[in-house]
N, C-alpha and C positions, 0 to 999 in steps of 0.2 A: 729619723722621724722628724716632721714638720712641727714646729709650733705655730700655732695659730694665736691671734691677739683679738680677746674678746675688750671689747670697751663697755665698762658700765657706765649707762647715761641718764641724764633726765630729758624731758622735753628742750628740745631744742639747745640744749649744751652737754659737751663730757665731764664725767666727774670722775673718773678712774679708768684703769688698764691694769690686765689682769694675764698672764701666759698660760694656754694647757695646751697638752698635747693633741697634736690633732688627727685626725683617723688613718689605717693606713692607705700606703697609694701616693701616687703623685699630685701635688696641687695644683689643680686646673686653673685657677682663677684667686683675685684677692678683691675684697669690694668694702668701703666704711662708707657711713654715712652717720642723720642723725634722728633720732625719735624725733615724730612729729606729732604723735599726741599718746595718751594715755588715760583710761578710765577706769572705775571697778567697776566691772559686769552686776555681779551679786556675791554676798557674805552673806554664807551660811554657817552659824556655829563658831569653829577653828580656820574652816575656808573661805578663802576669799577668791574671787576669779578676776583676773584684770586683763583688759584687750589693751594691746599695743600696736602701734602703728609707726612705721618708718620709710625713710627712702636715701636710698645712697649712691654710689657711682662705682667704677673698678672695671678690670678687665677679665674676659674669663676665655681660654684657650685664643688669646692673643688680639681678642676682640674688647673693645670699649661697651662696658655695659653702663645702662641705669637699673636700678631696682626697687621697687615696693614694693610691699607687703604689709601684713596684720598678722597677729600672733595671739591664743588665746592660753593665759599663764594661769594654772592653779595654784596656789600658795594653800599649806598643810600644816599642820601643826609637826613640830621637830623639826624646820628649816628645811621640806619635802617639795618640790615642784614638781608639775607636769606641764608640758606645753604642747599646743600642734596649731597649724595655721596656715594660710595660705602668701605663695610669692612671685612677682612676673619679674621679668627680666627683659 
């Protein structure tokens, strides 16, 4: 099994690295880059919803990629999230 290195960041710098395992299959592609911005949507109540935006670099099936995207995060009471969002390549 592959590990995958997720980087937790802020706008525009890293602040931590973190390992989990990553799904099964072979790994196509590896890609980092950096948030490039961050806002809350709306809080309601316990939830809070925050859009995130980023853009990074890597290769994927032997090719040099760029990538952005936006990402839309629920945050839950109990330390619960949900996310979905859209990404090009």
């Amino acid at each position: 099994m592959h590990m995958v290195e997720r980087v937790i960041a802020r706008p525009g710098k890293r602040v931590g690295k973190e390992s989990a395992p990553m799904a099964l299959g072979d790994q196509i592609g590896e890609a980092s880059g950096t948030i490039t911005g961050t806002r809350v949507i709306k809080s309601i109540g316990t939830q809070a919803q925050i859009e995130v935006s980023f853009q990074g670099s890597g290769t994927m099936l032997g090719q040099d990629i760029t990538d952005i995207g936006t990402y839309w995060q629920t945050l839950r009471a109990g330390a619960c999230s949900t996310a979905k969002g859209t990404y090009s390549i």
